[in-house]
C-alpha positions, 0 to 999 in steps of 0.5 A, a space after each residue: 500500500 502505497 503511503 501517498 495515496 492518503 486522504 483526509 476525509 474528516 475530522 479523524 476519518 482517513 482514506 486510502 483509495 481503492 486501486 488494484 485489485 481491492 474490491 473497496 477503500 480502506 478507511 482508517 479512524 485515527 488523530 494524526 497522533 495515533 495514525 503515526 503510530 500505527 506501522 505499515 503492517 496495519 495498513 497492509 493488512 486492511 489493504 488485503 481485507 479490502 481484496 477479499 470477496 463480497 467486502 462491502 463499504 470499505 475495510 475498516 481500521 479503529 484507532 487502536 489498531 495494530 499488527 494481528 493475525 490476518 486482519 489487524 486487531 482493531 480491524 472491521 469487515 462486513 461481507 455480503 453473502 449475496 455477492 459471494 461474501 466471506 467468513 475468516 478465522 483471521 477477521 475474529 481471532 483465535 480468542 472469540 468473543 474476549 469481550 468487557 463486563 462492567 458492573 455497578 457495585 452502589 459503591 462510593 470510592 470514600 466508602 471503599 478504601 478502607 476495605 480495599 485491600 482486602 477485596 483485592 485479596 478476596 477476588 484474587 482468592 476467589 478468581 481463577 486466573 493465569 495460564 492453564 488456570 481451571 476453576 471449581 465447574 467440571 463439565 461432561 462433553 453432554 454438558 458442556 454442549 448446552 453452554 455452547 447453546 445456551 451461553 449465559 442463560 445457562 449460567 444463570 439457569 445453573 445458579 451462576 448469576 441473576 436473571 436480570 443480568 440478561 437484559 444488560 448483555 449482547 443477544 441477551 446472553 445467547 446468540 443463535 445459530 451455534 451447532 456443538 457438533 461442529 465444535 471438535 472434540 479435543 476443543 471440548 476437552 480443553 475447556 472442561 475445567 475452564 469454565 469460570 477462570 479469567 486467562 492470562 494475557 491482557 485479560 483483568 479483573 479491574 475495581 474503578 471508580 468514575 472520575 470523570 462525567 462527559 455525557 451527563 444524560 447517557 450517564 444518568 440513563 447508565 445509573 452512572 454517577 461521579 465516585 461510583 465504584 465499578 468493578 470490569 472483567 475482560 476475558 473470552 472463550 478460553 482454551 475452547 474458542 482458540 482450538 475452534 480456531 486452531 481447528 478451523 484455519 486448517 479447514 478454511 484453508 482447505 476450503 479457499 483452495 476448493 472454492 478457488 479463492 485468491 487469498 493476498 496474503 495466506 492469514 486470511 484463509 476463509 471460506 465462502 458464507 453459504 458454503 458447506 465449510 463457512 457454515 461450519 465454521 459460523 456454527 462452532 464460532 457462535 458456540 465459541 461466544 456462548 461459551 464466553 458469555 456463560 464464562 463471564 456471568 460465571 466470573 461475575 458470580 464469583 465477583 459477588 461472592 467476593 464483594 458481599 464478603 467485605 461488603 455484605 450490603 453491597 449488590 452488584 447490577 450488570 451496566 453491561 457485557 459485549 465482546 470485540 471477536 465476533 462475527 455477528 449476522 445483522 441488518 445493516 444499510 448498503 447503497 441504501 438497502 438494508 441487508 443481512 451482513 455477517 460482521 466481523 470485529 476482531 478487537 472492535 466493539 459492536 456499538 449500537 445507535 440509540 434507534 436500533 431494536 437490539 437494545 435493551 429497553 433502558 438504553 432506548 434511545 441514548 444507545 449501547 453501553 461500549 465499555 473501552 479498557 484502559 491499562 493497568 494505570 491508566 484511565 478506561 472509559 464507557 462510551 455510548 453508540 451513536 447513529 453515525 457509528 452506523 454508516 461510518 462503520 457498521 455500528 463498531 468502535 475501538 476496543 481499548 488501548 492497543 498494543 504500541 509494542 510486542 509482548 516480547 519487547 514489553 518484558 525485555 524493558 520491564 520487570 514484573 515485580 518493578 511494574 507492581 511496585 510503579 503502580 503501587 506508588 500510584 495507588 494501583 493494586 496489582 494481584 498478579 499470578 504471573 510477574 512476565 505476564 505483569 511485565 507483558 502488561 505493562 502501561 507503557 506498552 500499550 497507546 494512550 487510551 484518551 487519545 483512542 478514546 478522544 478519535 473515536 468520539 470525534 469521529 462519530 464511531 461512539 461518544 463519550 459517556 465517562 471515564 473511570 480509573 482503576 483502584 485494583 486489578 486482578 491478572 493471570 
């Protein structure tokens, strides 16, 4: 891709032209100062998204995007399968459905810094993180299957959380359209004793407080307030959503050979919609985001428990739950026309206007809770989805902070134990089960989340609704 052929369409909106043998334009939502930190690898990537069949609109890229497997993370694709359009294990990634949890805890920040420190310990009792972590649910192939259909709702139904939560997550805590059968064996032995652990990597257990209100009626439609304490987990589908995965780059590559697709680049192995093998891959892929939901409304049980520990009288209710790997089926405008897109947001985050039908009844009106993580020291922030986000970007927004370097790069400059003392000092609890992973974790190495935040809110993507900072975070 050639650097030249850049335009500025608007504020924080960015061009590249369709040439060659892309099928649309690549458009690129950044402020100069995070388009200069986005390497070119990011760019050719959306470049060979943009080659891909039935893409429609353009090939999308979220201010906080960086170099991922196949299409970059932060990246957004809608294909048509009228036109022939696609499905691609690159477009979701391999961990499907990680995705953000926010809580309201009735909390005030001066009504918990006496207790702090022992909430902190308690989640970090309570809380199964880390590598390989496993929790307390142990599930025969039988039973896991009903997760991977019935996603939180089976949760809830086991007595893993409350009935009201489902109203407050996307799909209302299960997405249709999953098949158990198309989900490997080996994918289902994996996640036997996974159901209920937070990972490791950039997956957290974060208490906050809100510091700062930008939006006050959309804050007061959330039941948000300044001070308030909310406690955020981010994790996804554990071992079972990256075997689905694993599993499934073989069969789609396969299957772009079959269906004579001309890949750009070999990441992007994928299949056609409506064929035999896209299908599939669509079914086991949804049961990959039931069992995520179901492992969040888990996590969020034991939160509970946690908190009603220190806080007897405290009750935690869910502001809202949504994933940012996805490939979802929904109506959205072409050329005019309403059709049916299957949408993929690989570290993007669905954002849902006020108008649209999918909403919970609460939120009618002022749109969709986007819940943006932050780091481990810095500022997270809850935005709202706006009607605009629909047409520059199939209602989809960034995802959090973004990476600005590798892992590997991250624990050759920091230490683990040298990160938690910095934050400390800062007033940050850190409970790490791994001190490379609280390296690989460190502030530094991710962008400014405000300057992510701030282009997503000019562009129109989402608005601004409230930013937290985080008092404690629980890591793998």
């Amino acid at each position: 891709m050639s650097k030249n052929k850049v335009r500025q369409l608007a504020e924080c909106k960015w061009e590249y032209p369709k040439y060659g043998d892309m099928r649309v334009p690549v458009h690129f939502y950044a402020n100069t100062g995070i388009k200069e930190t986005t390497g070119p690898e990011v760019l050719e990537q959306s470049h060979n998204v943009a080659c891909l069949p039935g893409v429609v609109g353009s090939s999308i890229i979220m201010p906080d995007a960086h170099w991922g497997y196949g299409f970059p993370i932060g990246g957004v694709a809608a294909f048509d399968p009228e036109q022939g359009g696609v499905i691609s294990v690159g477009g979701i990634g391999y961990d499907i459905s990680c995705g953000v949890r926010t809580f309201k805890t009735g909390l005030k920040y001066k009504n918990i810094k006496s207790g702090l420190h022992n909430l902190a310990d308690t989640l970090f009792k309570k809380i199964p993180s880390g590598l390989g972590s496993e929790g307390v649910i142990s599930l025969t192939q039988k039973k896991l299957d009903q997760v991977l259909l019935g996603g939180a709702k089976w949760a809830v139904e086991k007595g893993f959380g409350e009935y009201e939560d489902l109203e407050y997550i996307e799909d209302f805590g299960c997405t249709p359209g999953g098949d158990p059968q198309k989900v490997s064996k080996n994918a289902k032995q994996r996640q036997n004793k996974q159901m209920g652990t937070l990972g490791s990597g950039n997956h957290y257990l974060e208490i906050q407080y809100v510091q700062e209100i930008f939006d006050q009626e959309t804050a007061t439609a959330f039941g948000l307030q300044e001070q308030d304490v909310l406690l955020s987990l981010h994790c996804g589908s554990r071992a079972l959503g990256h075997q689905i995965g694993t599993d499934y780059i073989q069969t789609l590559g396969r299957a772009a050979q079959k269906y004579g697709i001309e890949l750009p680049q070999r990441d992007l192995v994928c299949a056609p919609i409506n064929s035999r093998e896209g299908q599939d891959f669509f079914q086991a892929m949804v049961c990959g985001i039931n069992c995520a939901l179901a492992n969040r409304e888990i996590l969020g049980h034991l939160a509970r428990e946690a908190f009603a520990h220190v806080f007897p009288d405290c009750k935690l209710t869910l502001l809202y739950d949504v994933s940012h790997n996805t490939c979802k089926i929904e109506r959205h405008y072409v050329d005019n026309k309403e059709k049916e897109l299957y949408v993929h947001r690989k570290g993007a985050t669905r954002a849902f206007g006020p108008q649209r039908r999918e909403l919970p009844s609460k939120y009618s009106g002022v749109g969709q809770p986007v819940l943006i993580g932050g780091t481990m020291g810095t500022e997270s922030y809850i935005l709202a989805g706006c009607d605009s986000g629909e047409n520059l970007a199939w209602c989809s927004a960034c995802h959090g902070a973004g990476r600005a370097m590798s892992r590997r790069q991250a624990t050759k400059r920091w230490k683990g134990q040298s990160v938690i003392q910095s934050l400390a000092h800062q007033g940050v609890i850190v409970k790490a089960k791994s001190r490379k992973g609280a390296a690989e974790e460190a502030p530094e190495a991710y962008k400014n989340v405000s300057q992510v935040v701030n282009a997503t809110h000019q562009a129109g993507l989402a608005r601004k609704v409230a930013k937290t900072r985080p008092l404690a975070c629980i890591k793998g």
